[in-house]
C-alpha positions in Angstrom: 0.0 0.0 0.0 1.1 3.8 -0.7 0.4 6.4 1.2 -1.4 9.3 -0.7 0.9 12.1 -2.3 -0.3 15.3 -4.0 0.6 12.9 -7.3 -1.2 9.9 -7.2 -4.8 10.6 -5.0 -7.4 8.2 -4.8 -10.3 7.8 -3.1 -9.0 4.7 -1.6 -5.7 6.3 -0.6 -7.4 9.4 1.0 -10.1 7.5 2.8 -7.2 5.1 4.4 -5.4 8.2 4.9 -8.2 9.9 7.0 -8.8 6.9 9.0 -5.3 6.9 10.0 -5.1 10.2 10.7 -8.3 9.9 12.8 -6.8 6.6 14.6 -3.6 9.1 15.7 -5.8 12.1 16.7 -8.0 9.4 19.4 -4.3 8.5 20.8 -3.1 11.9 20.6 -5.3 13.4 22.7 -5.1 10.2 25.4 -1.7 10.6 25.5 -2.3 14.6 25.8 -4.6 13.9 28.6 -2.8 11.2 30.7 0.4 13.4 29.9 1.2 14.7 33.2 1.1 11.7 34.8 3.1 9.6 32.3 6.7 8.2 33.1 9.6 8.9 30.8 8.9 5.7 28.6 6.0 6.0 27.7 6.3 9.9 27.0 9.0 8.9 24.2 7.1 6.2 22.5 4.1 8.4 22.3 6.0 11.9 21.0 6.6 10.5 17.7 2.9 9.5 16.9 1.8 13.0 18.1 4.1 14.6 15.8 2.9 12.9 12.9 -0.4 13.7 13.8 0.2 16.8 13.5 1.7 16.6 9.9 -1.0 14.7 8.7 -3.2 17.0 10.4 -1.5 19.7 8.2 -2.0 17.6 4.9 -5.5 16.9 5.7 -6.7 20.2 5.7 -4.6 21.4 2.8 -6.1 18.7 0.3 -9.2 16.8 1.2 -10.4 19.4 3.7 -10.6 22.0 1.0 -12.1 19.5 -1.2 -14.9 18.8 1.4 -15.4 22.2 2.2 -14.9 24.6 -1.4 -12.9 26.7 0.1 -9.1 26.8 0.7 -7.1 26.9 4.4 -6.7 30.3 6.1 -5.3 28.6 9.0 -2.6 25.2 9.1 -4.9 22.5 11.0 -8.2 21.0 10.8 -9.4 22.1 13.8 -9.0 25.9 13.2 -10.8 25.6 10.1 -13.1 23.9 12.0 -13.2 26.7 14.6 -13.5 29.1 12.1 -16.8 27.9 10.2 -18.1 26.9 13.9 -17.7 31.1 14.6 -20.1 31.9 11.7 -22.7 30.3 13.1 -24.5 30.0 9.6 -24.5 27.9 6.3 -23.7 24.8 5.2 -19.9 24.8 6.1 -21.1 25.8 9.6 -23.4 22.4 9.9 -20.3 20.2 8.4 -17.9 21.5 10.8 -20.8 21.2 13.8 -21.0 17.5 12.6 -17.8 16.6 12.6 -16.6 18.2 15.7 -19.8 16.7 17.5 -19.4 13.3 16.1 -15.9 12.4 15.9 -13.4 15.1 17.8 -15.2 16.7 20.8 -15.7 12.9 22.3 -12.3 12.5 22.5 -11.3 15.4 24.5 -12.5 16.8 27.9 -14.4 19.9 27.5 -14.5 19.1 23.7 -11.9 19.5 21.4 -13.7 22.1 18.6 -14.1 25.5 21.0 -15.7 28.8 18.5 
């Protein structure tokens, strides 16, 4: 399997690629959460996948998050884009971005992830 470049997309590749990157955003933020009371070990072992989280995080909402929502990044991660539409308060890009945040990020973090 390859992962997805800006050369060779496709459908397959993204939607593996978004369920990985979804898959390292859950154990990102239980490692962010159980951080403070983490020994050494396990703070090294779990750095690395946080950092690639983050630059999948970046490539997500450079490609298929533009794609999703028509409209390209003013900000480097999902979230703010997320955060952003969220502040509107209207339209459809709102209700996506409500959606998402609702269903699959704010779960995962105490207080929620997505704040406006």
């Amino acid at each position: 399997m390859n992962l997805p470049t800006l050369f060779s997309p496709g459908v397959i590749d993204w939607t593996i690629y978004t369920y990985l990157f979804y898959l390292l955003f859950i154990l990102t933020m239980a490692t962010k959460a159980a951080w403070p009371t983490l020994a050494l070990l396990p703070k090294v072992l779990l750095a690395p996948p946080a950092i690639v989280a983050v630059l999948m995080d970046v490539v997500f909402n450079l490609i298929p998050a533009t794609v999703i929502f028509v409209d390209w990044p003013r900000e480097w991660l999902f979230t703010q884009r997320l955060n952003r539409y969220e502040a509107k308060d209207t339209g459809w890009r709102y209700r996506v971005a409500l959606w998402i945040c609702k269903t699959f990020l704010n779960p995962f973090q105490q207080g929620g992830h997505c704040t406006k």
